[in-house]
ZATORKOL-681250 format. One record per residue (C-alpha): x, y, z. Coordinates in Angstrom, 2 decimals. Layout:
N
ATOM         X         Y         Z
ATOM         X         Y         Z
...
***
This chain:
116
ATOM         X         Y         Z
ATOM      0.00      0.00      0.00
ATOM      2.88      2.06      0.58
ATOM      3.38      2.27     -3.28
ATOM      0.16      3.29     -4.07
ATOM      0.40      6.28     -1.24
ATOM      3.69      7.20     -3.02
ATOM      1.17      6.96     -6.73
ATOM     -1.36      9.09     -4.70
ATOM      1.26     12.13     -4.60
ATOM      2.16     11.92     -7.84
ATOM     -1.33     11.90     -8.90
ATOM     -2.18     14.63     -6.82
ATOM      0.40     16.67     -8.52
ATOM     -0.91     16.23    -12.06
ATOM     -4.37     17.16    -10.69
ATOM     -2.93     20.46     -9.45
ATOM     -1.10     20.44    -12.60
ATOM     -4.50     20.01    -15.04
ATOM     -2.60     16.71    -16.54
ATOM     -5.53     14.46    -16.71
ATOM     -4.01     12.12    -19.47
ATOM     -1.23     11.72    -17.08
ATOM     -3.15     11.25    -14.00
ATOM     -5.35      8.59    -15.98
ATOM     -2.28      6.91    -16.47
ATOM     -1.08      6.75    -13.20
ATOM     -4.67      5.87    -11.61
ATOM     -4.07      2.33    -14.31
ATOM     -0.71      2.06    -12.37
ATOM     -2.57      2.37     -9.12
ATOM     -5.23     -0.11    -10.28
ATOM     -2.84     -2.63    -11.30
ATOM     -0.68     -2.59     -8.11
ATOM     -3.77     -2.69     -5.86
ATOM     -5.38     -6.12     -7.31
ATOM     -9.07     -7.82     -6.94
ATOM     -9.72     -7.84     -3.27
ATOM    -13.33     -5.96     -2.56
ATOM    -11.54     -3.57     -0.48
ATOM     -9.23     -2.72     -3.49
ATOM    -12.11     -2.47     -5.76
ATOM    -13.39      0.43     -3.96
ATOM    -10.44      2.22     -3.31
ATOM     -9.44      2.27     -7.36
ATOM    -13.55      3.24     -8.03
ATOM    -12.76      6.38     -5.96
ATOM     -9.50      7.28     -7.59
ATOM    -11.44      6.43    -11.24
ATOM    -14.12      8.70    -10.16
ATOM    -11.65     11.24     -8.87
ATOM     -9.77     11.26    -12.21
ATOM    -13.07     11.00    -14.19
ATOM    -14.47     13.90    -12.74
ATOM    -11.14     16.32    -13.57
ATOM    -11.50     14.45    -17.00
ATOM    -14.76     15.94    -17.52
ATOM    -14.77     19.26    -15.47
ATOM    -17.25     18.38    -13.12
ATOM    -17.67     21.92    -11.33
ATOM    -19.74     20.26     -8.99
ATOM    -17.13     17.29     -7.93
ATOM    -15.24     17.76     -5.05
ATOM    -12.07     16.81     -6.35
ATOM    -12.77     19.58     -9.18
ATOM    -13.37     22.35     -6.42
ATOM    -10.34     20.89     -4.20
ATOM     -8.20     21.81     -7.27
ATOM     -9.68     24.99     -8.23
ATOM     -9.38     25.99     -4.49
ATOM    -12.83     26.71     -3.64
ATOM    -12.43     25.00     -0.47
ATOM    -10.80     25.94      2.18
ATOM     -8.20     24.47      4.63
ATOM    -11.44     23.64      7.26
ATOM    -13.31     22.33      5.02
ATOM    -10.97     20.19      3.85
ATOM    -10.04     18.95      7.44
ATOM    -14.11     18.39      7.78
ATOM    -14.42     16.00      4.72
ATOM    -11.40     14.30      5.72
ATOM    -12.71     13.73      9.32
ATOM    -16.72     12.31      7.31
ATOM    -14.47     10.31      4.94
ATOM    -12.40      8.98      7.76
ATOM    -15.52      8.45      9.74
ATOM    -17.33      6.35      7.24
ATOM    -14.46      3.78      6.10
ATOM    -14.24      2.54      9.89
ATOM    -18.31      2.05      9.83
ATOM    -18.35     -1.78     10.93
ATOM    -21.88     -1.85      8.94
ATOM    -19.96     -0.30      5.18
ATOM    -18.74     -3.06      2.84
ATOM    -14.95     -4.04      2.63
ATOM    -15.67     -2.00     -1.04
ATOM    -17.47      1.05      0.47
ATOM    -14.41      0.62      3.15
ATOM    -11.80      0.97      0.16
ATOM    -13.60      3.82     -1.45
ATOM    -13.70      6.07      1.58
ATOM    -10.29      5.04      2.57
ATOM     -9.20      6.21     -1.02
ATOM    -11.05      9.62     -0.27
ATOM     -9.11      9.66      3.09
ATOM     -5.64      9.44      1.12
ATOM     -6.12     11.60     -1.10
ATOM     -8.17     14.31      1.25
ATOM     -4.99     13.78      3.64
ATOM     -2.37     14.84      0.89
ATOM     -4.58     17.92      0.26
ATOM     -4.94     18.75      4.16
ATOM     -0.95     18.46      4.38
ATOM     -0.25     20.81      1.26
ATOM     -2.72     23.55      2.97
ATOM     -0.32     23.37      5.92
ATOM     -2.74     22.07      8.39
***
């Protein structure tokens, strides 16, 4: 997992930077390295959706207004804290688990780049 953290970054990066074609080809990277498990499953459906959403310019995605930085530093900490919140849910699926726990990663590298 620790590879896939270091792939978040990087994808994070090309976000900031508006490189979608790259980020779409890191998120296959991220895909590949992570496998079939359920868990897995949802954690690359949230980076897909993540990368899909930049792809398309999805004013109304999160990810979109994280980049444009129309959210601030405690809102940021605030989805991070309902993200983190929701992948320990004992009732979520091991795949709802993944997803969230993808939005936690990736909310987290944001949340350190504000300075928080």
């Amino acid at each position: 997992m620790e590879k896939v953290k270091l792939r978040l970054k990087l994808l994070v990066s090309y976000l900031d930077n508006g490189d979608v074609k790259k980020a779409k080809e890191n998120y296959l990277q991220i895909a590949e390295q992570l496998g079939g498990a359920e868990f897995n499953k949802g954690y690359s459906k949230a980076i897909n959706g993540i990368v899909m959403s930049m792809e398309k310019n999805d004013r109304d995605s999160i990810i979109c207004k994280i980049v444009a930085k129309e959210i601030d530093k405690r809102d940021l900490k605030k989805l991070l804290l309902e993200s983190t919140k929701r992948a320990s849910d004992t009732f979520r699926t091991e795949e709802e688990k993944g997803f969230e726990t993808a939005w936690v990663d990736i909310l987290s590298i944001y949340v350190e780049k504000t300075g928080a």
